[in-house]
Steps between C-alpha positions, in 0.01 A plus 500: 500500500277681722336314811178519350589394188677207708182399677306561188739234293519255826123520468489445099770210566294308759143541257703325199621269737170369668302552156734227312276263366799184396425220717860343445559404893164356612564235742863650588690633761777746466767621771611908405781605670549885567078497399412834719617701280613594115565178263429253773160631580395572117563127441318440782205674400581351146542159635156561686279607263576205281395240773819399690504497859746753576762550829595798496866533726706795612720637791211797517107447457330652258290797652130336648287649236717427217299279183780233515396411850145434326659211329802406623588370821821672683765317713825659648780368344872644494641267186842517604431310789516137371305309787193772468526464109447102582257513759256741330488304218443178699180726651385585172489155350334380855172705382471524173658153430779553229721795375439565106663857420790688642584825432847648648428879533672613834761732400734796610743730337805707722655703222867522495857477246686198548782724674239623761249236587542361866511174585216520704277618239655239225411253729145619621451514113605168398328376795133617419545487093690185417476328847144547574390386103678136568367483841131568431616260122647193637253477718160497293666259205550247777141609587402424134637198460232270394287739341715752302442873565676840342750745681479859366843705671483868446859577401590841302627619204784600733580103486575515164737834411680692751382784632735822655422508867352163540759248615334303744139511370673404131655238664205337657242536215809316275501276738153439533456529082787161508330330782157481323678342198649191766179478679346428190683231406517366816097519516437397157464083583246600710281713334597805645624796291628814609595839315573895629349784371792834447310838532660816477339826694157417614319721684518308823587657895831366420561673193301818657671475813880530267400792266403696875853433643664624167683885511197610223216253522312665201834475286522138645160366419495673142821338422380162674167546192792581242730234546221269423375495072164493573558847700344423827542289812294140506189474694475195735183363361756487181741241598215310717372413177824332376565336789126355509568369142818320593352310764169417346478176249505738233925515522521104604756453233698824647740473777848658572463808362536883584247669357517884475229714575694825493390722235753407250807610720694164469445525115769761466 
């Protein structure tokens, strides 16, 4: 994908986004982790244009004229840092007066074979991935508590088969993909459900970002489209959709689950 036909999508994204006309989070406030930028910041947008007061949080800020800075406000937040997970959250619920939606989307990948992944990077991995989701988790159900609320983590299809190459990410999306299915018992007495969406390739700066480092990007992005049934790579604005579904009232009855949004590459 050419750079123009990048800004032209971003562009086409965003109008979808701030032209949704469901009302499902009027009244609401939802906390988006890794929200500057791919699935974090379509769900923010989706999240948005539906009513809900949206936080949008990230290591990096969004750039000053980006649309998600039109309805979301931004706060610095590294989530594997436990104490800043708690405290932000404590600043959001001091304005806006409760926490109703959570959506887990800070993520990284460091591609390596079991046999050649350093400890560091394992670690680092783990650390943002699976650490970061029960951080920026634990604490908004004891924020809920009370009220009920839904917790949307962005796992990967990656969590549910293996994948050459992928060690540590596989690891951490599993883990992430069995965590979900605790929390949600654990948060079920109190109203509060949680679930993970599993995408495959989307066409994210992470995904982007991998295909560039590969030997032949063009071989690597036209096999990334292959691998997946439907033939292409998922847009964002795709799996913000799912994950505004599971945590509007319309999936109250639905909690614990790993839905995939991947193209039909799990159904193999």
């Amino acid at each position: 994908m050419t750079t123009t036909e990048e800004a032209d999508d971003r562009t086409s994204e965003t109008t979808r986004m701030l032209a949704w006309e469901l009302r499902r989070f009027e009244g609401r406030t939802a906390f988006v982790t890794g929200g500057a930028s791919g699935i974090g910041r379509a769900t923010a947008l989706r999240l948005a244009a539906e009513g809900a007061s949206v936080w949008i949080v990230d290591r990096n800020a969004p750039p000053a004229d980006d649309a998600v800075l039109q309805v979301a406000r931004y706060l610095p937040l590294d989530v594997s840092d436990e104490a800043m997970v708690a405290s932000t959250i404590d600043n959001v619920i001091a304005t806006d007066g409760r926490l109703d939606v959570v959506v887990n989307a800070a993520g990284i990948a460091i591609a390596g074979t079991t046999q050649e992944t350093l400890v560091a990077d394992w670690n680092k991995t783990v650390l943002v991935n699976l650490n970061g989701t029960f951080h920026v988790t634990a604490a908004a159900m004891r924020a809920m508590r009370g009220h009920g609320g839904s917790v949307v983590n962005i796992a990967s299809d990656a969590g549910l088969v293996g994948q050459h190459g992928q060690a540590a990410y596989c690891a951490s999306k599993g883990g992430v993909v069995q965590f979900t299915r605790a929390a949600a018992l654990d948060g079920a007495a109190d109203a509060i459900r949680v679930n993970c969406v599993c995408p495959c390739f989307v066409e994210t700066r992470l995904v982007q970002d991998w295909i560039a480092a590969q030997p032949d990007p063009a071989a690597a992005r036209a096999a990334a489209e292959a691998d997946q049934p439907i033939g292409r790579m998922g847009k964002p604005y795709e799996i913000a959709a799912a994950v505004a579904f599971l945590a509007s009232d319309e999936a109250n009855f639905i909690t614990g689950i790993a839905l995939a949004v991947d193209g039909g590459t799990t159904a193999r």
